[in-house]
MDTraj code that builds the backbone (N, CA, C; nanometers):
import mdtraj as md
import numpy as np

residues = "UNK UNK UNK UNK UNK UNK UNK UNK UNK UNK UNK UNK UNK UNK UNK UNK UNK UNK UNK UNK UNK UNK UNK UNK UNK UNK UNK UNK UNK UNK UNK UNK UNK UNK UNK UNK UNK UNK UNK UNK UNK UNK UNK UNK UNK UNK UNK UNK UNK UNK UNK UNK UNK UNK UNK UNK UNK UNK UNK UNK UNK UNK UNK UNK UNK UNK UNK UNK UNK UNK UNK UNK UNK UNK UNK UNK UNK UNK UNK UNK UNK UNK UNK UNK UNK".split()
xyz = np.array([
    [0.0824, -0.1187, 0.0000],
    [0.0000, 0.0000, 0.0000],
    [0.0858, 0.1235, 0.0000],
    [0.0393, 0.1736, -0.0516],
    [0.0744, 0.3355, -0.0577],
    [0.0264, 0.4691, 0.0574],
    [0.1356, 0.4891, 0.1342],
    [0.0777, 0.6237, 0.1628],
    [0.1162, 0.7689, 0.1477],
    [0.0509, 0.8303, 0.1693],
    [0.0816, 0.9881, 0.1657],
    [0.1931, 1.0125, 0.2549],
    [0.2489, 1.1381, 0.1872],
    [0.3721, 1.2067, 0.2702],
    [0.2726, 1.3236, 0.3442],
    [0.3631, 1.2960, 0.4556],
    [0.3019, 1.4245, 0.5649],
    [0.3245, 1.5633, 0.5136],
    [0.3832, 1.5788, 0.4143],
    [0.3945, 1.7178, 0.3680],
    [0.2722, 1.7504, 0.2710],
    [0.2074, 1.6659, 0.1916],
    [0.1296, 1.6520, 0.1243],
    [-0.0187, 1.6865, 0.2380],
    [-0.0321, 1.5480, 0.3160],
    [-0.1621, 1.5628, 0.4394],
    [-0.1384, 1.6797, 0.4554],
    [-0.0274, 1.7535, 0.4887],
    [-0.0557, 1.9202, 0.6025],
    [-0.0932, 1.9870, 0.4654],
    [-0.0442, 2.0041, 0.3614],
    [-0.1136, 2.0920, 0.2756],
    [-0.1980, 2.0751, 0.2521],
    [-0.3022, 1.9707, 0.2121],
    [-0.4310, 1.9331, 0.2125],
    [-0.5220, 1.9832, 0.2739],
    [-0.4846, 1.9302, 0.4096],
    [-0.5609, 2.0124, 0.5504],
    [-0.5415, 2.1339, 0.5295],
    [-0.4371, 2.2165, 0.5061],
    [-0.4211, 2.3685, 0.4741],
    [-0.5367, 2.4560, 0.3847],
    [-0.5518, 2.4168, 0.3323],
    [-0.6496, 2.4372, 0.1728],
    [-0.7545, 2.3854, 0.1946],
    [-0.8275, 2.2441, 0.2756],
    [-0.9408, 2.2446, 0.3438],
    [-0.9918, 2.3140, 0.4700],
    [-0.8723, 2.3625, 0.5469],
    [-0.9492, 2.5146, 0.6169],
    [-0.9858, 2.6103, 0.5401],
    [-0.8539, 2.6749, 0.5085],
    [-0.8740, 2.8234, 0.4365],
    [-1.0647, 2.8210, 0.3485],
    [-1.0803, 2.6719, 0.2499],
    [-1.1856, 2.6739, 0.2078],
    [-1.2913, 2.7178, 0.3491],
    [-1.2909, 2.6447, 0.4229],
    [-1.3939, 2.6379, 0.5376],
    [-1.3636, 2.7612, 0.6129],
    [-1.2563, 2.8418, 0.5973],
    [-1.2809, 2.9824, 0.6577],
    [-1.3318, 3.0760, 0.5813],
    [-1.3082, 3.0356, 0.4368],
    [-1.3802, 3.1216, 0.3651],
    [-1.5274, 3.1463, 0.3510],
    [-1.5981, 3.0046, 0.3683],
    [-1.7205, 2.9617, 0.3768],
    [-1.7690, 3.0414, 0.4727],
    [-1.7204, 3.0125, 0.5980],
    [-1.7721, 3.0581, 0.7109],
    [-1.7558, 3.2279, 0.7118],
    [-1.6391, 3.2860, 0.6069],
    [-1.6548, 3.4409, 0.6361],
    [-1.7521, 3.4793, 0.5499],
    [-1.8520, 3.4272, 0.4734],
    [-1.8871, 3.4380, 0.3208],
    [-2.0363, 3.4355, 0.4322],
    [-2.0450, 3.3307, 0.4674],
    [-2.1846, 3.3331, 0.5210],
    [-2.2213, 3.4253, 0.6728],
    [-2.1134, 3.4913, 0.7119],
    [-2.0957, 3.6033, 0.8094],
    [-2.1759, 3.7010, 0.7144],
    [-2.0824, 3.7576, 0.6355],
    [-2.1597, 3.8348, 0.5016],
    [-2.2696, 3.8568, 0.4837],
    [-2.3355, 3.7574, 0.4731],
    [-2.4502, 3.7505, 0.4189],
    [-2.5703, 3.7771, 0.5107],
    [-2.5417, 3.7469, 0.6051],
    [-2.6273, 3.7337, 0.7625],
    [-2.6503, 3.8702, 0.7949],
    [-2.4741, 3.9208, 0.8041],
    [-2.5208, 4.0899, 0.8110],
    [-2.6088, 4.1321, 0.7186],
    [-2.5596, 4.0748, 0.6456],
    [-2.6780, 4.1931, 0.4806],
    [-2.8049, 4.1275, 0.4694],
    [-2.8493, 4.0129, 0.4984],
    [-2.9609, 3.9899, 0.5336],
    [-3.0498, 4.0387, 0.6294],
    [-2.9839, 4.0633, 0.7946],
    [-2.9898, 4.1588, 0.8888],
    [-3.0351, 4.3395, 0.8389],
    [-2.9740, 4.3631, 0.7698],
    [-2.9786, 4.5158, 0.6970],
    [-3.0994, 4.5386, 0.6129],
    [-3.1025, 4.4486, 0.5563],
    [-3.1884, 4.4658, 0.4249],
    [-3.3641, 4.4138, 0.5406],
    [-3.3337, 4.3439, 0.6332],
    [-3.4991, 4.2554, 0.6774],
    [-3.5096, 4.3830, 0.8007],
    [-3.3698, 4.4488, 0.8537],
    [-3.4196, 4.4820, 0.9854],
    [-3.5305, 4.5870, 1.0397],
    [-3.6350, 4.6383, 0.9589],
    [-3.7571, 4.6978, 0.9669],
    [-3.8940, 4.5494, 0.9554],
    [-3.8763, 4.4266, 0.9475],
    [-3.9398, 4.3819, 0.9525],
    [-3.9039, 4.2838, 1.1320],
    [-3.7733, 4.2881, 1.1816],
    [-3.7405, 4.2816, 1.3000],
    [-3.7740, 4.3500, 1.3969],
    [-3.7931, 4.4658, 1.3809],
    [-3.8023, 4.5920, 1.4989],
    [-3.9064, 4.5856, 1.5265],
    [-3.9268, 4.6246, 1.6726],
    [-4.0411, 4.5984, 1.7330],
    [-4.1458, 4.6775, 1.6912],
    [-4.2786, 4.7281, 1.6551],
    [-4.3996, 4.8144, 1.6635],
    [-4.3962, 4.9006, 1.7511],
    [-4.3782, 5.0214, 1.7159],
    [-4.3486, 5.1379, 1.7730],
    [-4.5260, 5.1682, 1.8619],
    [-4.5741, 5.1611, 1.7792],
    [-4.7486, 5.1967, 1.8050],
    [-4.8013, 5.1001, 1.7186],
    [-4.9385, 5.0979, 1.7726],
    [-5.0459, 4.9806, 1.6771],
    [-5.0420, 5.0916, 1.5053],
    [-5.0479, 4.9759, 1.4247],
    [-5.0667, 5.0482, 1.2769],
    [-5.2148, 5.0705, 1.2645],
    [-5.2556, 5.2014, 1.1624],
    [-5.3748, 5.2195, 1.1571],
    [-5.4969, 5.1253, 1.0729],
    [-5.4023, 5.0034, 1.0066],
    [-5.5162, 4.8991, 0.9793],
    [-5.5721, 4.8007, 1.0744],
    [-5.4571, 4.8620, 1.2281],
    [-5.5743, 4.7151, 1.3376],
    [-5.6224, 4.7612, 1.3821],
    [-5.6800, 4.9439, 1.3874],
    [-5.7944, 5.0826, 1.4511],
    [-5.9166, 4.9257, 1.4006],
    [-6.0434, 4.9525, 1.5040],
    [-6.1357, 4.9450, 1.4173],
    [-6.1879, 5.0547, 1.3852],
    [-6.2674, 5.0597, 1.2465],
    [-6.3550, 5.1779, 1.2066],
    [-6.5176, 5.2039, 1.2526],
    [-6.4943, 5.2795, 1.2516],
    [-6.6403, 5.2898, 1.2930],
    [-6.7267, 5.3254, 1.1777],
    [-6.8625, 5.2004, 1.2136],
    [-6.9572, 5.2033, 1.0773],
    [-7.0679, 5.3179, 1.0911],
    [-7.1005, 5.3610, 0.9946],
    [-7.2145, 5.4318, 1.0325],
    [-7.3708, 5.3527, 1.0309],
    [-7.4541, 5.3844, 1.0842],
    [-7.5823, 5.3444, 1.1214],
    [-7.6398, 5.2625, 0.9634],
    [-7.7920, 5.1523, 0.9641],
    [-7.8167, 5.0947, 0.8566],
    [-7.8047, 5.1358, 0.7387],
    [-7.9037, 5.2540, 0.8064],
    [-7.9585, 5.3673, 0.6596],
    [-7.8773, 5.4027, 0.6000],
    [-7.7472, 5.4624, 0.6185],
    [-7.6451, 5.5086, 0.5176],
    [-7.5588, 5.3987, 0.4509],
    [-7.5841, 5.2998, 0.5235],
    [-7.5078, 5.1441, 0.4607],
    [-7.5825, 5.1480, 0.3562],
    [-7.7360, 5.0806, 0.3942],
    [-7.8577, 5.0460, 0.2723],
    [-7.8298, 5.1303, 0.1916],
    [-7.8593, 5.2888, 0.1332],
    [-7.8293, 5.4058, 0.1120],
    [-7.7085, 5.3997, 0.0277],
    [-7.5851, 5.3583, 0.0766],
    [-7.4640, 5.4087, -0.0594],
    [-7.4967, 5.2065, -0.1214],
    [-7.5498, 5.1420, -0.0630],
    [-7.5630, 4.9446, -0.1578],
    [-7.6114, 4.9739, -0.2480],
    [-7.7369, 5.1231, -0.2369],
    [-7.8717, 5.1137, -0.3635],
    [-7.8212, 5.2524, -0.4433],
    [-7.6814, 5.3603, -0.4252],
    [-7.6307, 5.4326, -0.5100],
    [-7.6890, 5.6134, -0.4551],
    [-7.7541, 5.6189, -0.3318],
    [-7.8389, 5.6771, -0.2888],
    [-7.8067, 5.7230, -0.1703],
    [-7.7605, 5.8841, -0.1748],
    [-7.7244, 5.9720, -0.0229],
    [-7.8354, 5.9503, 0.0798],
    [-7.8210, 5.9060, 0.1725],
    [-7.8707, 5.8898, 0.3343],
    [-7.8736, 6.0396, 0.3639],
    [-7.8244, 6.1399, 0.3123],
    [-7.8671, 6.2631, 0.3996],
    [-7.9544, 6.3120, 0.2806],
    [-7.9257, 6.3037, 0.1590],
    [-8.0576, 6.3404, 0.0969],
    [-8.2012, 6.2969, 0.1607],
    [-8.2420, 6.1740, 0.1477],
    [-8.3289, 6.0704, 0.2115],
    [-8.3630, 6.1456, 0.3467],
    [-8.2885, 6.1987, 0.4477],
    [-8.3291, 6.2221, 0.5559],
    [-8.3483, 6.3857, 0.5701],
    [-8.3225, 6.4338, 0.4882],
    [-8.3646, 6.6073, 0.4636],
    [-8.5091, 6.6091, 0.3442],
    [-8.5349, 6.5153, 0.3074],
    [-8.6604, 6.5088, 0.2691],
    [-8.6438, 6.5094, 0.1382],
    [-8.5777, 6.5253, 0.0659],
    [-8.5532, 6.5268, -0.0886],
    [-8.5889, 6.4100, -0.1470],
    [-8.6340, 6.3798, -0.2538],
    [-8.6488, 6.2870, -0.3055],
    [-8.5376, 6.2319, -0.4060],
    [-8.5612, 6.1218, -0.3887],
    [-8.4678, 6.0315, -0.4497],
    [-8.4605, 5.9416, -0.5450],
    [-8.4145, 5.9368, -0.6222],
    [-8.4387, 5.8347, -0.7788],
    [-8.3647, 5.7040, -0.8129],
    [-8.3605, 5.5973, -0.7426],
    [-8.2723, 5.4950, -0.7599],
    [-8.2564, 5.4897, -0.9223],
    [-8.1959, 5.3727, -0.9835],
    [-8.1719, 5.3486, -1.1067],
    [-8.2111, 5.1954, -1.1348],
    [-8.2865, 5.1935, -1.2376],
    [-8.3748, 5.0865, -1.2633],
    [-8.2449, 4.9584, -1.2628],
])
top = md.Topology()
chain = top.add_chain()
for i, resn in enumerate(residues, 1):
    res = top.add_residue(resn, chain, resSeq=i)
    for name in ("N", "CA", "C"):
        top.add_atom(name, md.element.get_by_symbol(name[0]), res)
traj = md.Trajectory(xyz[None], top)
């Protein structure tokens, strides 16, 4: 059998770190800049955002009223009103 010279093994091993330090500085890299680029989706909520307010609905009549195309304050100041066939 054949074996390797120890000068050969240590360079080997030499060149399979450096790879694996490179790896490992490469994916340091990336973590930061992944970090940078996400960190507004990290940070905590300063205040509630204004889409979890609830709104406040107004009463039937002006619901029914804008469904059928038709002002609720017209309707209630007495005016008459003309839906659309």
């Amino acid at each position: 059998m054949r074996t390797t010279s120890p000068v050969l093994a240590r360079r080997f091993r030499d060149i399979v770190a450096r790879v694996g330090a490179a790896f490992r500085e490469q994916r340091t890299i990336d973590a930061q800049r992944a970090l940078q680029r996400y960190r507004h989706l990290l940070a905590q909520p300063r205040d509630t955002s204004l889409l979890n307010e609830i709104i406040p609905v107004s009463n039937e009549e002006d619901i029914s009223g804008n469904a059928h195309r038709s002002d609720a304050c017209e309707r209630a100041a007495g005016h008459p009103t003309f839906e659309r066939a």
